[in-house]
VOGU-3710 file (C-alpha; in Angstrom, 3 decimals, decimal comma):
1> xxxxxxxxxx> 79,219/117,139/114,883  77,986/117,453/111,399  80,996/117,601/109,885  82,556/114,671/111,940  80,475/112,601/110,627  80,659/113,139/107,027  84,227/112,840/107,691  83,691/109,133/109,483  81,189/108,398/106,286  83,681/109,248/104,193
11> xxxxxxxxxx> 86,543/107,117/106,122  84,201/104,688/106,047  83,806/104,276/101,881  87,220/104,941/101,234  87,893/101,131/103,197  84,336/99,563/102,809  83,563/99,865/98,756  80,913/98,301/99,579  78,944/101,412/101,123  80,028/102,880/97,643
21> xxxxxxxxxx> 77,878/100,621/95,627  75,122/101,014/97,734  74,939/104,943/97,216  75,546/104,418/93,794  72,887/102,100/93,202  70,701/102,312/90,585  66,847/101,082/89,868  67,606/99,770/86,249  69,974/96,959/87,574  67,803/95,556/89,514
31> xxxxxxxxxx> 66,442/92,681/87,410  69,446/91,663/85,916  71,025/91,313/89,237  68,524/89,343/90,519  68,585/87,403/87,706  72,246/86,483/87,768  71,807/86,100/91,390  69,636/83,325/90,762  71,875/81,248/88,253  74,577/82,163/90,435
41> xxxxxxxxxx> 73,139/80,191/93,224  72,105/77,420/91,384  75,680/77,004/90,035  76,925/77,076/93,584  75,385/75,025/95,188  76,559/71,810/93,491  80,083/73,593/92,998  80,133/73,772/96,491  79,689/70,810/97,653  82,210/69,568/95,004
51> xxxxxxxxxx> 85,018/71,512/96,046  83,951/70,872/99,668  84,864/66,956/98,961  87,668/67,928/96,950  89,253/69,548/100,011  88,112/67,336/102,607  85,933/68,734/104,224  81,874/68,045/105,034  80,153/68,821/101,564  78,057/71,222/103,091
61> xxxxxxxxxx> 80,804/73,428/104,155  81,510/74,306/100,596  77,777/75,986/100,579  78,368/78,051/103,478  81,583/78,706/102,066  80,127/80,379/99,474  77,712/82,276/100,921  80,142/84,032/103,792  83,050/84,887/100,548  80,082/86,701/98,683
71> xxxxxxxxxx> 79,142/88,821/101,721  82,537/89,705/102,652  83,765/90,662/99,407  80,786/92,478/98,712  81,682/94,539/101,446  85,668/94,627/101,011  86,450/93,856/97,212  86,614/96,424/94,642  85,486/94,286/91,360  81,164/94,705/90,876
81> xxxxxxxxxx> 81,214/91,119/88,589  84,082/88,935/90,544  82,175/86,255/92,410  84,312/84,453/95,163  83,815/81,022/96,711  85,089/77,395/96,493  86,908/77,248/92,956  89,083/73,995/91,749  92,227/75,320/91,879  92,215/76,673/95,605
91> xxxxxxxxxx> 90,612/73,513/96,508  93,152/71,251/94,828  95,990/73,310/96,299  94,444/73,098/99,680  93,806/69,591/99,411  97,431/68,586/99,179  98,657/70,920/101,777  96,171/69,426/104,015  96,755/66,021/102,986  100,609/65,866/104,164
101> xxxxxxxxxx> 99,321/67,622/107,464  96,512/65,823/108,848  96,682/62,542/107,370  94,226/60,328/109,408  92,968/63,195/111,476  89,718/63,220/112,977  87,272/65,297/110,898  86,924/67,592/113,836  90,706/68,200/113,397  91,057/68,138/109,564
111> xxxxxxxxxx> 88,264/71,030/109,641  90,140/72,904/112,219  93,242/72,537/109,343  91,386/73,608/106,913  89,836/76,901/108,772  93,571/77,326/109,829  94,710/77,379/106,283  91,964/79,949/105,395  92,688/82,235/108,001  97,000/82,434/107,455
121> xxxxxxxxxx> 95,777/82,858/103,358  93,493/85,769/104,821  96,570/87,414/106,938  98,639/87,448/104,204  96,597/88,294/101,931  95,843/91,539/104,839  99,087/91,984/105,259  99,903/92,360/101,592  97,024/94,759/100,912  97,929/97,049/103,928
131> xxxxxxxxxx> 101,876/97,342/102,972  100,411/98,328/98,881  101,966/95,145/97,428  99,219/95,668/94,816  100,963/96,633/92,551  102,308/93,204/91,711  99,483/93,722/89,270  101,245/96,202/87,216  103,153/93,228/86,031  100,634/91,298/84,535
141> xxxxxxxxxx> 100,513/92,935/81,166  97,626/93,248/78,386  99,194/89,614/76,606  99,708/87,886/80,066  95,798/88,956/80,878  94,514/87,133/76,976  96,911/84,258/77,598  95,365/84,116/81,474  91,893/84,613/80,189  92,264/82,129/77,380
151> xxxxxxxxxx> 93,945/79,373/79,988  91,563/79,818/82,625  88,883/79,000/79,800  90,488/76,040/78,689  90,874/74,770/82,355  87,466/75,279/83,166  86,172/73,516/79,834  88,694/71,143/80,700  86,922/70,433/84,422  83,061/69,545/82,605
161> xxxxxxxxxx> 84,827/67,573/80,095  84,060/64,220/81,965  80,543/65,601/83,158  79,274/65,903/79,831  80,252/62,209/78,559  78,683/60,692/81,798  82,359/59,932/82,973  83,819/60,337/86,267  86,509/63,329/86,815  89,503/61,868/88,690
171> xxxxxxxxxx> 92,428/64,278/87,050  92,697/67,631/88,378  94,631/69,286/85,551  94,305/70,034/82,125  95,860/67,472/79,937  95,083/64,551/82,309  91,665/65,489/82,246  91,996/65,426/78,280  94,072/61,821/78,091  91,123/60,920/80,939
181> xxxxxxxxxx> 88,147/62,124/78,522  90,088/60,353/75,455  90,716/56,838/77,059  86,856/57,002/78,424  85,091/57,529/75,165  84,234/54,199/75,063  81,977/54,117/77,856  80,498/57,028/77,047  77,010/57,416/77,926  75,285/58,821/75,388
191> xxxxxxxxxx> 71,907/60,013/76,567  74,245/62,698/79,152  75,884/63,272/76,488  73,290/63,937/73,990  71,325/66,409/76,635  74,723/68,334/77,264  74,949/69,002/73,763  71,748/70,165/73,355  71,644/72,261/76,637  75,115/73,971/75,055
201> xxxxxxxxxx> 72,576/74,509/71,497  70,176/75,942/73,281  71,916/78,512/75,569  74,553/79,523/72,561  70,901/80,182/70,442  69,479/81,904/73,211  72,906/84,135/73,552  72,355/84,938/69,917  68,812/85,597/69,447  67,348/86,295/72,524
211> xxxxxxxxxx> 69,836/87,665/74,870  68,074/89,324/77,377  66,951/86,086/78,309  68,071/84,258/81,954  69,290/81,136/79,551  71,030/78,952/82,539  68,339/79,849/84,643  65,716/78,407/82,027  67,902/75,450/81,369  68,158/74,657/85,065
221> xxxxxxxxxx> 64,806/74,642/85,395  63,665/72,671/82,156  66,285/69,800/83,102  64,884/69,992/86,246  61,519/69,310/85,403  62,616/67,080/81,984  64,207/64,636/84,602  61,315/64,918/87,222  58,772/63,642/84,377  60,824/61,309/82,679
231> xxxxxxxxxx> 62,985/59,983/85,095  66,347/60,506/83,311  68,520/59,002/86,818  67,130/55,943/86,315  68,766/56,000/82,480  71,947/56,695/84,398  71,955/60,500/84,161  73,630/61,582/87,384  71,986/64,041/88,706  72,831/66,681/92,186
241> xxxxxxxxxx> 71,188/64,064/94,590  70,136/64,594/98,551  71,857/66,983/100,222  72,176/67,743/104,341  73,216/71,267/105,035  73,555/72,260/108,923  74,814/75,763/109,546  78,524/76,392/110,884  79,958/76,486/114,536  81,741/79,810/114,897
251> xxxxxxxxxx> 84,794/80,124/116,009  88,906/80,473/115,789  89,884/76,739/114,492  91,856/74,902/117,711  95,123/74,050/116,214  99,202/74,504/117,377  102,111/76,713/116,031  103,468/73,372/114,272  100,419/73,201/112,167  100,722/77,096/111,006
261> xxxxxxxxxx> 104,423/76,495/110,113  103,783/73,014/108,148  100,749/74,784/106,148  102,857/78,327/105,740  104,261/77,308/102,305  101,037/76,300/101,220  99,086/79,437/102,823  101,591/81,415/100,633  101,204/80,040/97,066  97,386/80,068/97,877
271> xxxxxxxxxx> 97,476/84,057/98,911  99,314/84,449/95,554  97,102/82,349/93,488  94,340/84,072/94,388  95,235/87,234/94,018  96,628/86,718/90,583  93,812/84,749/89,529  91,097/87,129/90,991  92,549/90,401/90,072  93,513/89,458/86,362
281> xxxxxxxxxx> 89,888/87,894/85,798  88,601/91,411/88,398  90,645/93,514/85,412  89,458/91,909/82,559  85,731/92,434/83,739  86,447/96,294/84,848  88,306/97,013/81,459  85,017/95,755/79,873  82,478/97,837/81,744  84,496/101,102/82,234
291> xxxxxxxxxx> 85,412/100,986/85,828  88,862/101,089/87,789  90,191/97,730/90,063  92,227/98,995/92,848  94,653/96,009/93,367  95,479/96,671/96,773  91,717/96,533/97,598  91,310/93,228/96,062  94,090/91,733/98,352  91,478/93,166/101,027
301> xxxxxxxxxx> 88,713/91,669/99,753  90,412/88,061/99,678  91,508/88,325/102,835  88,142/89,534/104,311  86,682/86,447/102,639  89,076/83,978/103,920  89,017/85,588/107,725  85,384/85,678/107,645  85,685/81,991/106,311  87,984/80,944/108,940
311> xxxxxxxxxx> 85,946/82,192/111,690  82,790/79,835/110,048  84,438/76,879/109,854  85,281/76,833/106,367  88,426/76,594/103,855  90,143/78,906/101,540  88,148/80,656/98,702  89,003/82,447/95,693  87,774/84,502/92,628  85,579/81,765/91,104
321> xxxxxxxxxx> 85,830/82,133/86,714  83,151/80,101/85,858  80,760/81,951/87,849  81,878/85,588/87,727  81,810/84,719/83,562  77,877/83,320/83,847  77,428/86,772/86,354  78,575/88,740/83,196  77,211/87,200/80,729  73,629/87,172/82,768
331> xxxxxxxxxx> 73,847/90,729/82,719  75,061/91,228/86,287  76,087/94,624/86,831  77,097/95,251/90,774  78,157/93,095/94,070  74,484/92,652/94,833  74,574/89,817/93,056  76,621/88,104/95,440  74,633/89,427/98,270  71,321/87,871/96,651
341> xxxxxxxxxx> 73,231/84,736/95,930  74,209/84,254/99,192  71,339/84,807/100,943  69,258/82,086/97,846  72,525/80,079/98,952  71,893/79,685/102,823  68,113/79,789/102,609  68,336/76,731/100,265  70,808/75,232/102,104  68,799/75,209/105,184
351> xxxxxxxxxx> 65,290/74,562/103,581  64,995/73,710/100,320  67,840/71,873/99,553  65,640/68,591/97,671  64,492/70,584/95,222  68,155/70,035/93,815  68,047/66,924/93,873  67,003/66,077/90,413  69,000/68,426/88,756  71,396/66,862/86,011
361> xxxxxxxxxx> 74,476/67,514/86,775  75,082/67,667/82,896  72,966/71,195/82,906  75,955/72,491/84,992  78,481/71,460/82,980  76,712/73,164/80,194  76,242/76,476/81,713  79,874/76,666/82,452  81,083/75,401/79,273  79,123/77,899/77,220
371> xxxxxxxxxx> 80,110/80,941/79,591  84,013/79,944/79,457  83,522/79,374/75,352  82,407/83,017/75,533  85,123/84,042/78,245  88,158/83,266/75,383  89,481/85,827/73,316  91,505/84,357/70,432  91,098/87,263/68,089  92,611/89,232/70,788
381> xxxxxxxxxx> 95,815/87,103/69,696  95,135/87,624/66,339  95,550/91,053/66,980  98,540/91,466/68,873  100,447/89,413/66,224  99,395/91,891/63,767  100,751/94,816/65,983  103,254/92,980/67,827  104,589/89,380/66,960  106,836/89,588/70,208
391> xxxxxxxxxx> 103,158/89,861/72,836  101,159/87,707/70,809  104,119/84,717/71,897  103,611/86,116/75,242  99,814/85,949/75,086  100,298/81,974/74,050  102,897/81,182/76,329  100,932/82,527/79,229  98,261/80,180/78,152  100,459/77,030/77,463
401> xxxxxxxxxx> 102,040/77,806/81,163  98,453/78,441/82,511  97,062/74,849/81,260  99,978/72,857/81,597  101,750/73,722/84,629  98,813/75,819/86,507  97,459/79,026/87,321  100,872/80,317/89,577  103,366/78,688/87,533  102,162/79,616/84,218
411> xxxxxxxxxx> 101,425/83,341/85,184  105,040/83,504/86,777  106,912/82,789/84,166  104,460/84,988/81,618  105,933/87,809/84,061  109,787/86,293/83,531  109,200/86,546/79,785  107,842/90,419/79,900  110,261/91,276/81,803  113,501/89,660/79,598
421> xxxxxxxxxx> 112,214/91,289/76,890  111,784/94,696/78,368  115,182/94,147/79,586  116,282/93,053/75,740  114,351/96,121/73,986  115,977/98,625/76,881  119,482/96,892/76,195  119,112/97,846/72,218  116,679/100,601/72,244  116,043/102,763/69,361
431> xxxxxxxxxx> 118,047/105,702/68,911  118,899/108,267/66,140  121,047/110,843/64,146  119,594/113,835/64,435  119,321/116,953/61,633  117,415/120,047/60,438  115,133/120,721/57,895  114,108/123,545/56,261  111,298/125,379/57,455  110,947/122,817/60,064
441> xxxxxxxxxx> 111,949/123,783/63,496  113,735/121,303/65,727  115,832/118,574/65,036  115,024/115,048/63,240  115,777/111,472/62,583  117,642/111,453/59,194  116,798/107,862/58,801  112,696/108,768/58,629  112,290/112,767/57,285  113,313/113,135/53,496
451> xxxxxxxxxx> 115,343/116,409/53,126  116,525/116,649/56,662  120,885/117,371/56,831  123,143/117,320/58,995  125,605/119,488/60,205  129,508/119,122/59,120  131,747/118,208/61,906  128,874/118,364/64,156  126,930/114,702/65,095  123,354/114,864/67,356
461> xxxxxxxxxx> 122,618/111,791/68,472  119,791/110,917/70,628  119,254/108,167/72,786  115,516/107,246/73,288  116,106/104,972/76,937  117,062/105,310/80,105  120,471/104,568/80,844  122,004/101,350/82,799  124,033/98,454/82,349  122,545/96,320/79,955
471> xxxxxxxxxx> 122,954/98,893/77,457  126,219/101,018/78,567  128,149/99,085/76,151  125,757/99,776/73,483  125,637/103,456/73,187  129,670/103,136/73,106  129,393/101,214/70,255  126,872/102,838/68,560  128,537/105,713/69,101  132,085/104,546/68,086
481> xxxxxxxxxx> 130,945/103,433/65,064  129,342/107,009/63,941  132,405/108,512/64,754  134,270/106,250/62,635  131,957/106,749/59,674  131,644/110,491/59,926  132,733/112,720/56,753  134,404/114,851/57,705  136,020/114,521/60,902  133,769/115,044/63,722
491> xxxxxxxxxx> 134,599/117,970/66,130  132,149/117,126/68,644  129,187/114,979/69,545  125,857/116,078/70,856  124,336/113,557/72,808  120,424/114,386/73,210  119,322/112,979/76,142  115,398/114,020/76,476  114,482/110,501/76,622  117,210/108,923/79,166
501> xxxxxxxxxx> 115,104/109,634/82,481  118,214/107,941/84,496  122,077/107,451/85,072  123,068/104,364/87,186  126,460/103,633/88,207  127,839/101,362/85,123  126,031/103,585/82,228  128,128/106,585/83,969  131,207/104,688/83,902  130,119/103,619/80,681
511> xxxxxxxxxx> 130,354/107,220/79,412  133,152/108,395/81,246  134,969/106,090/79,123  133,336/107,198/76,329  134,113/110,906/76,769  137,951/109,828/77,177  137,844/108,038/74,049  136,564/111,172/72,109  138,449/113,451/73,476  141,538/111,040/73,111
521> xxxxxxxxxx> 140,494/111,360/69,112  139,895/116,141/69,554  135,925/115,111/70,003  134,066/117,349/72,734  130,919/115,268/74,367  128,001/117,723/75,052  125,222/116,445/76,666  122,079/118,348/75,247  118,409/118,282/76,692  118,678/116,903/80,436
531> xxxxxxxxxx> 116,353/116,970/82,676  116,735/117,649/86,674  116,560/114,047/87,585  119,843/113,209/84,845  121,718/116,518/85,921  121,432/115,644/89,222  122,884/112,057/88,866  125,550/113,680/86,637  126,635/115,852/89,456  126,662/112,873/92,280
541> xxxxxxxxxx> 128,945/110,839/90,054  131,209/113,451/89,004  130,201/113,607/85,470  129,287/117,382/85,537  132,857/118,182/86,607  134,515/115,924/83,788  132,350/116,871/81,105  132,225/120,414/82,471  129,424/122,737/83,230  130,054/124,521/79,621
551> xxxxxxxxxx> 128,822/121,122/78,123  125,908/120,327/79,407  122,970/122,525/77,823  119,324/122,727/78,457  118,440/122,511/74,784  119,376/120,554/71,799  119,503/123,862/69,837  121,537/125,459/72,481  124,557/123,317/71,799  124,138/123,419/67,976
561> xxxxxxxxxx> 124,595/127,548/68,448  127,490/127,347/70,749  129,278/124,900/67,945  128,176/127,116/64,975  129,210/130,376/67,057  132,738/128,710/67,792  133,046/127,500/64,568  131,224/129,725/62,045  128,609/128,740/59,715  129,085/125,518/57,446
571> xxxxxxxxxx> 127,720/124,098/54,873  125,236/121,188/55,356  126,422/117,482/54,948  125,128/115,689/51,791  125,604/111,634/53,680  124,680/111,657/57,160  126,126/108,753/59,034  123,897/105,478/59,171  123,262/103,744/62,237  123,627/100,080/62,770
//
């Protein structure tokens, strides 16, 4: 009995990381959990009910929201700093989906649209995370994570743009909210404007010099009070205002089979979004602190947020960066925060919820200013151009996409890029003449080791990539060309192939042809140095029997013997061939 239920415990951690954290807990991260907790639920709760309107939906939904994403993904999700909940981008894309469905539908009926749309985002996202499609994450590379990182930044600056000038935020994406910010300067209203500046002072000091302090915590309550004693909303500082919040009818939302198949396309782009959005910000804050993301678990953790989310009413959530960067840079260091959050969330939401209302909505903008200021990375670019022009582009790009044609888009074709030029550096990958040196053992690039000869009539050449189409044709060439340079006459060619880990179908055609061409010329191809996977795929294309068994050795040394035994010892070659 024992032992079944350590098993079930066990079972039960592997799929609930939650349980993981718990056991793991420890007594030092106590206060700055709570801590972050704190700020974190300040920042929600006008977020919230923000995103809420942005969708559609009754404001207080977005607080609720909030509160059931936390608990669910600090049961299901694998990141300890990600905080999920209403975010811009989800709400925007949800908004328009919505929009073409249920235009002039009864609230009743726009809310049972939007719990819809949360719960196919949460299926998919289930279904993705059950079938391993996590993966996907393998292709979002070191550059597209900066470029990401430095985007998402941007766009979230770009969102408390208007808030700090006193203006009113009507453009959703990057550069309108820019042209919006530049056309509005004139009615700028300088006392918001004035306190947002020095709220951004005083938290970057306070980051500096006294870091250990709960700085958007102390701001959000000194604005607070600042406006309490003198009044600032009557000065035309806006400020959160009164707020209703009456819990959620449970429930599956009452909708048809026409309303799942006009929000699919949408309930697809948002499963993606997320995901890529979450688990490149989820990496970027596990690379930091030393710990692994599981990408298949995050797609479970989204999708237990949105079900749970659906069931409550709500509307799709997300990985939110503007909180999960304050959460991190309060110190936060496991998913209790978002359990403490949630619970300050709904308890405020149900009882306390005018104490709010004369926060400036300015201290917000602040808060998430500072935190994205602090999220960006441009050294990082700095220092892939110093390493590696060709990422650093990618690292830009990926932010240029990210800001100007959103999140998706810009990530997608950050991907498109990688992957051309992997395809590019496997179609002309390096390769090398190979000779000895004295003293030395093994064989060496004659290009890079002073001293090193080759041996006459005799040319090892090694190929450092697998081989396929896009770069058949170039080992023939390359390889034409060193027989035509070779003094004297080459008798046979050595083809070192400890780095070509695969054969497809062209690259063996590819050197078919090229074995037919030496030997038209008296030139024997050996292939030197394969491994199981190569002979193999020599064998199933009839290579082995063309080449013959004779020529294919297990060792670049091997083959060098057999020559020298056939041929008798030589002298060594005083001009190796050059590659081009």
């Amino acid at each position: 009995m024992k032992l079944t239920a350590t098993h079930g415990w066990r079972s039960a951690r592997r799929f609930i990381p939650g349980l993981r954290w718990v056991e793991g807990y420890s007594r030092s991260w106590l206060r700055p959990d709570l801590l972050s907790a704190v700020t974190i639920g300040a920042m929600l709760v006008p977020q919230g009910l923000a995103y809420a309107q942005i969708v559609g939906v009754r404001p207080a939904a977005g607080l609720y929201a909030g509160v059931i994403a936390m608990l669910a993904y600090a049961l299901f999700g694998p990141s300890r700093h990600l905080m999920l909940g209403p975010e811009a981008g989800a709400a925007i894309i949800a908004a328009s989906a919505l929009g073409g469905v249920a235009a002039g539908a009864d609230p009743a009926r726009y809310a049972s649209l939007a719990a819809l749309l949360a719960m196919m985002v949460g299926l998919i996202s289930l279904a993705a995370g059950l079938f391993k499609t996590g993966a996907l994450a393998d292709f979002l590379s070191k550059p597209i994570l900066i470029g990401y990182t430095n985007g998402a930044a941007l766009i979230i600056i770009g969102s408390q743009l208007a808030r700090m000038f006193g203006l009113e935020r009507k453009a959703d994406d990057f550069p309108g909210q820019l042209v919006e910010v530049g056309r509005g300067l004139g009615r700028t209203h300088v006392p918001t404007l004035l306190l947002g500046l020095g709220i951004v002072v005083v938290l970057v000091l306070l980051r500096r010099f006294l870091p250990k302090l709960p700085g958007p915590l102390i701001l959000v309550v000194l604005t607070t009070a600042l406006e309490e004693v003198f009044q600032l909303e009557h000065g035309g500082v806006k400020v959160v205002g009164p707020i209703a919040a009456t819990p959620p009818s449970l429930g599956l939302p009452s909708v048809g089979f026409g309303d799942v198949r006009a929000l699919l396309p949408a309930a697809m782009s948002l499963a993606l979004v997320n995901y890529a959005s979450s688990v490149l910000a989820g990496r970027l804050y596990a690379d930091k602190h030393g710990y692994r993301l599981d990408g298949n678990q995050e797609l479970l953790g989204q999708a237990a947020a949105n079900l749970a989310n659906a069931f409550t009413q709500g509307f799709p959530v997300t990985g939110s960066d503007s909180r999960t960067a304050v959460n991190d840079a309060m110190g936060g260091k496991s998913q209790l925060v978002g359990v403490i959050a949630a619970v300050l969330v709904a308890v405020f939401a149900l009882f306390f919820t005018p104490l709010l209302q004369s926060l400036p909505l300015v201290t917000l903008g602040g808060i998430v200013i500072v935190a994205a200021v602090y999220l960006m990375d441009v050294g990082a670019i700095a220092a892939l151009w110093r390493v590696r022009r060709v990422e650093a582009v990618l690292a830009v790009a990926t932010t240029l996409g990210v800001l100007v044609l959103g999140i998706l888009q810009g990530i997608l074709i950050a991907v498109a890029l990688a992957l051309g030029d992997l395809i590019r550096r496997a179609a002309h990958p390096h390769d090398a003449v190979l000779g000895e040196r004295e003293g030395v053992p093994g064989w060496h690039d004659v290009s890079r080791h002073a001293g090193t000869h080759t041996v006459p009539g005799l040319l090892v050449y090694r190929f450092d990539a697998p081989m396929f189409f896009a770069n058949a044709r170039h080992l023939r060439e390359q390889l034409r060309t060193l027989v035509a340079q070779a003094s004297p006459p080459l008798r046979e060619v050595v083809l070192d192939a400890s780095a070509v880990f695969d054969l497809d179908i062209t690259a063996a055609e590819g050197l078919e042809k090229l074995r037919r061409e030496l030997e038209a010329e008296g030139i024997v191809l050996v292939i030197a140095d394969a491994n199981a996977p190569l002979r193999g795929m020599l064998r199933r294309t009839g290579m082995m029997e063309r080449l013959g068994e004779e020529n294919v050795y297990l060792t670049v040394e091997a083959a060098v013997a057999r020559f020298q035994r056939r041929d008798g010892d030589v002298l060594p070659s005083p001009e190796p061939p050059a590659l081009h």
